[in-house]
GUZA-635380 format. One record per residue (C-alpha): x, y, z; residue in one letter. Coordinates in steps of 0.05 Angstrom, whole numbers, plus 32768, in hexadecimal, padded with zeros to 4 digits. Last residue first. Example, Ala and Ser with C-alpha at 12.3 -4.5 7.8 and 13.67 -1.06 7.14 Angstrom:
% residues 2
81117FEB808Fs 80F67FA6809Ca 
END
This chain:
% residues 359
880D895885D8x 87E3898B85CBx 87C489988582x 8780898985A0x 878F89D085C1x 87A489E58586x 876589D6855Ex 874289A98523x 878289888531x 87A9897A84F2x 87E389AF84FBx 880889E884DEx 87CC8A0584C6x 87AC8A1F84FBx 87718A21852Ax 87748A4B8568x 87408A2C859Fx 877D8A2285CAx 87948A7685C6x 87628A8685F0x 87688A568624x 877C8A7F8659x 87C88A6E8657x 87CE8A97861Dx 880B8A8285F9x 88418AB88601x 887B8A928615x 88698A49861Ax 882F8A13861Bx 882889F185D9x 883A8A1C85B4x 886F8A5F85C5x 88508A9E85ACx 88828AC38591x 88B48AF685B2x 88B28B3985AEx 88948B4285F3x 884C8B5B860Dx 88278B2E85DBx 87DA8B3B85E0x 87A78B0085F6x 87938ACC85CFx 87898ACA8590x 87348AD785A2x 86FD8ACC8571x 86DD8A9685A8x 86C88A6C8567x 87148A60854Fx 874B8A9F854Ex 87568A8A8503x 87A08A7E84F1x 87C68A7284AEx 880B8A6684B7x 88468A708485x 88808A498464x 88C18A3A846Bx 88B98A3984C1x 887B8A1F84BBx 88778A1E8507x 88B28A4A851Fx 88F38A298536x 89008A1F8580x 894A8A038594x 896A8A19854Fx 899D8A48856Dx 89988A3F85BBx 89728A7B85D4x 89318A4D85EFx 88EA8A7085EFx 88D08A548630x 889A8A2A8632x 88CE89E78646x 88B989C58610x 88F489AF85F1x 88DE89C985AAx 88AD89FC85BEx 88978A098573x 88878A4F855Fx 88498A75854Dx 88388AAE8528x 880B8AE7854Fx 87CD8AF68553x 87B58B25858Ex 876E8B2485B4x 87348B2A858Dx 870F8B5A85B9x 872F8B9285B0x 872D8B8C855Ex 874E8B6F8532x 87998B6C854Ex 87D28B4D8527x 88188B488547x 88388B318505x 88478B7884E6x 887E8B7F84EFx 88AD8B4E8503x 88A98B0F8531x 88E68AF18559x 88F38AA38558x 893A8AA58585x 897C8AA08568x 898D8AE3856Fx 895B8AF28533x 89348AB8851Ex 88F68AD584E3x 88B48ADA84E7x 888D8B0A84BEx 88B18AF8847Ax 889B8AA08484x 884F8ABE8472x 88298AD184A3x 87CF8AC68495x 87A28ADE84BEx 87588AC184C3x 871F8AF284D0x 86FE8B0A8511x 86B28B0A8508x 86988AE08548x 86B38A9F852Ax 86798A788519x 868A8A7384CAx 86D38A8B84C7x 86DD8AD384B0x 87038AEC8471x 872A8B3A846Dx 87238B608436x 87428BA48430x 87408BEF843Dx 87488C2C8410x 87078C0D83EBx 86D78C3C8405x 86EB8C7983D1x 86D18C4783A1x 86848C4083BBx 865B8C0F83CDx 868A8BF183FAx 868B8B9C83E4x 86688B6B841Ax 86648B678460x 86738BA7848Dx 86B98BB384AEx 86D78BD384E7x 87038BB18519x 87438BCC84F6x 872E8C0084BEx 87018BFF8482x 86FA8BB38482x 86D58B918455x 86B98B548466x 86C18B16843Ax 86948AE48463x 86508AEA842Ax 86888AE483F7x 86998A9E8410x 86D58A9A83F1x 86EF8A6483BDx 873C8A6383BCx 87688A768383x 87368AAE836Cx 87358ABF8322x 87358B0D8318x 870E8B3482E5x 86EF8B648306x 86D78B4F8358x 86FB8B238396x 87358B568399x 87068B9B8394x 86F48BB78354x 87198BE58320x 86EA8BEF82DFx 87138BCB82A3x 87638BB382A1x 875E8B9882E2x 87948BAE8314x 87C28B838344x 87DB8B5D830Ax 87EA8B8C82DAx 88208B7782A2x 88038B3182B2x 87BD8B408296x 879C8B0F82B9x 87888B3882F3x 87998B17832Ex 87818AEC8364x 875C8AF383A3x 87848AC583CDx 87B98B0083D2x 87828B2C83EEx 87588B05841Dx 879E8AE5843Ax 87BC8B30843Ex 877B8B4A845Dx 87848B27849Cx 87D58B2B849Fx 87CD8B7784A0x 87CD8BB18470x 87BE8BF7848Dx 87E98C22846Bx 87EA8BFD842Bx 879D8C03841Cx 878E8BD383E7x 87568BD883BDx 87748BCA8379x 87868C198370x 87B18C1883AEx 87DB8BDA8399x 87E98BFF8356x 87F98C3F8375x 882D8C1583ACx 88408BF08370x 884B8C398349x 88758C4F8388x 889C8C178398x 88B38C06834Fx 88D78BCA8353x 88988BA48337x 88848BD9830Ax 888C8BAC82CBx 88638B7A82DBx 88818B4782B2x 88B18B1B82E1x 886D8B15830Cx 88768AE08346x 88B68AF88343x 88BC8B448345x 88848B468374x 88A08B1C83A9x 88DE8B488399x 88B38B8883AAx 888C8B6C83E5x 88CB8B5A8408x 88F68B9C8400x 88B78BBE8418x 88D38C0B840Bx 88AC8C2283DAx 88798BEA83F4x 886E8C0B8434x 883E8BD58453x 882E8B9C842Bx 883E8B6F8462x 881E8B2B8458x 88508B0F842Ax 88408ADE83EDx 885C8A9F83EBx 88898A8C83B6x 888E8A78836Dx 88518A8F8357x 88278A568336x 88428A268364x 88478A5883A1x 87FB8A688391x 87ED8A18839Bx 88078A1A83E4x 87DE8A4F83F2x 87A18A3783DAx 87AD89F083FDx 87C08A22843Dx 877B8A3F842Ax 875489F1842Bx 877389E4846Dx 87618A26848Ex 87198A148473x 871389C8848Ex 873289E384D6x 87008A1484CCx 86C389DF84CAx 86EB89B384FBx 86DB89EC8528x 869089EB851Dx 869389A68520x 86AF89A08563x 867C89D98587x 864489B0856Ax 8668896B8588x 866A899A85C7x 862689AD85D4x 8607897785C0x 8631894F85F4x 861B897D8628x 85D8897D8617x 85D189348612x 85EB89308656x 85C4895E866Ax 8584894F8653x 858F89018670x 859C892986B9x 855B894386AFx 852F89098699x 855488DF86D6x 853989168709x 84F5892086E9x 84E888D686EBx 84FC88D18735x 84D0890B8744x 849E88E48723x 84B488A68751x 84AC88CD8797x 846388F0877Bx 844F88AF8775x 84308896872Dx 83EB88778724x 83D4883B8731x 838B8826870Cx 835588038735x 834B87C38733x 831287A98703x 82D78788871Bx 82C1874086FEx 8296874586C4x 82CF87458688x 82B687498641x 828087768646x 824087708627x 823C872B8601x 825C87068644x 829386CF8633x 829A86A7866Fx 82CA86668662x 82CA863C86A5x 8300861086AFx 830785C286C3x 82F785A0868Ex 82E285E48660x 82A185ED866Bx 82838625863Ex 8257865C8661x 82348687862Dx 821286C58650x 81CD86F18638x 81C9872C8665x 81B787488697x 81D187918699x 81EE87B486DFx 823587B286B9x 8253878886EFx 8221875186D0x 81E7872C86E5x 81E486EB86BFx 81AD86CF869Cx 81BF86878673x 81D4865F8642x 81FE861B8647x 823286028619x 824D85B98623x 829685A0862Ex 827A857F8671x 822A857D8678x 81EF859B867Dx 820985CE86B5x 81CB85E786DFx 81C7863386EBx 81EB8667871Ex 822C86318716x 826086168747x 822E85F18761x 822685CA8723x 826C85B7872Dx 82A585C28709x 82E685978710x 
END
């Protein structure tokens, strides 16, 4: 209970207000309202609401900021790190998405075609492959057998025969054809490149990726400004993939001789000395790495078919073939044991790459 003692003035009496002078922490006197409260005392001062001293304020060690810093910087990071590598995942599910959507392409020009087109274009006088190719997917071209005027013909579209390459074979071949279908490989006005005139593209190019390339490991973006440029061809780049273009083999570049998966001319693909070597690959059935000499043991991926390949975000294959043999997935013959080839995405499988491809 309250007493009057308790108080710098008389209390009049419990529950009752009282006024007064009080001298505050302020330095001010000042008008004060006591109330009793049983046994509290309610002060409520018009000047400052809280008379009695303040503690003073605690401020951080130099122990816990380091603390602090030390959690704050291992949280970075982490995030980093994981920032880093869902940004490095969605680039490649990016060309995983775009290999898929060209093997759709390709799959769709054997429909309208009959067959899949080959990637060497090389020698056609004498390209026993190219010319029957040609001869069915276009019964009316009548210079299909013809080596020399299809080798003319092939020239005049833009495509230089000497150099031709598994890279500019997808760009081209995707690139449609005239619609006159006595001259598919020319257009019937002013003769452009393959993604120009009066051609309907079966797949939908990003032209600002379609590089023209004047020789191997040399090209500049867009269409030559002139027509004595356009001896070379088109190749197509992944977004994020250092400039080195997908490659497309067709079932004609691999084939089993001696029993054994053996590539043919011209499937070792180089684009530039940097890129490493692409190459078609086969299946290690038994998974031993080895490529096995018992007929039917390892069988090429896509064996009917073809294989579209982009050397991933590192814009390395792998590293060069010294044999004839293939390259060997998962872990075989051939199969850079760097890494190189395990960023590879392809279209033989569902993994955004070959390395998540691994059993």
């Amino acid at each position: 209970m309250t007493t009057d003692s308790m108080l710098p003035f008389p209390l009049v009496g419990e529950g009752s207000a009282v006024r007064g002078l009080l001298s505050h922490n302020c330095g001010r006197a000042a008008p004060l309202n006591r109330v009793c409260l049983g046994d509290s005392l309610s002060t409520q001062c018009r000047c400052c609401i809280v008379c009695r001293p303040q503690p003073p304020l605690r401020g951080f060690t130099l122990v816990e900021l380091l603390v602090v810093i030390t959690i704050i910087g291992i949280l970075v990071a982490l995030i980093s790190v994981v920032a880093v590598n869902a940004l490095y995942q969605a680039k490649q599910v990016r060309i995983k998405f775009e290999v898929d959507q060209m093997d759709a392409a390709m799959k769709s020009f054997k429909q309208q075609y009959g067959a899949y087109p080959p990637c060497d274009l090389r020698t056609p006088a004498a390209n026993t492959g190219l010319k029957s190719f040609v001869s069915k997917a276009f019964p009316r071209y009548n210079q299909g057998l013809n080596g020399a005027q299809l080798a003319a013909d092939l020239q005049t579209a833009g495509v230089n025969t000497a150099v031709f390459d598994p890279a500019r074979a997808l760009a081209f071949w995707l690139s449609g054809f005239n619609p006159d279908v006595t001259h598919p490989f020319t257009d019937s006005t002013t003769v452009t490149l393959p993604y120009t005139g009066s051609r309907t593209p079966l797949y939908g190019f990003d032209k600002t990726r379609l590089l023209f390339a004047s020789t191997i490991g040399s090209e500049v973006a867009g269409q030559p400004a002139t027509a004595s440029a356009r001896t070379g061809n088109l190749v197509y780049v992944p977004a994020g993939g250092q400039g080195v273009p997908f490659v497309y083999y067709d079932y004609r570049a691999y084939t089993i001789a001696a029993a054994n998966p053996q590539p043919v001319s011209p499937a070792r693909f180089a684009f530039n000395p940097s890129s490493g070597e692409a190459q078609p690959y086969a299946l290690d059935a038994n998974n031993n790495g080895v490529v096995d000499v018992a007929p039917g043991a390892d069988t090429w991926a896509n064996a009917d078919s073809f294989q579209i390949i982009s050397a991933g975000q590192d814009g390395n294959f792998g590293a060069a073939v010294a044999t004839a043999s293939p390259k060997l997935f998962p872990r075989g013959t051939n199969y850079d044991t760097a890494g190189a080839d395990d960023d590879n995405v392809t279209n033989f499988n569902d993994k955004a790459s070959l390395e998540d491809a691994k059993p």
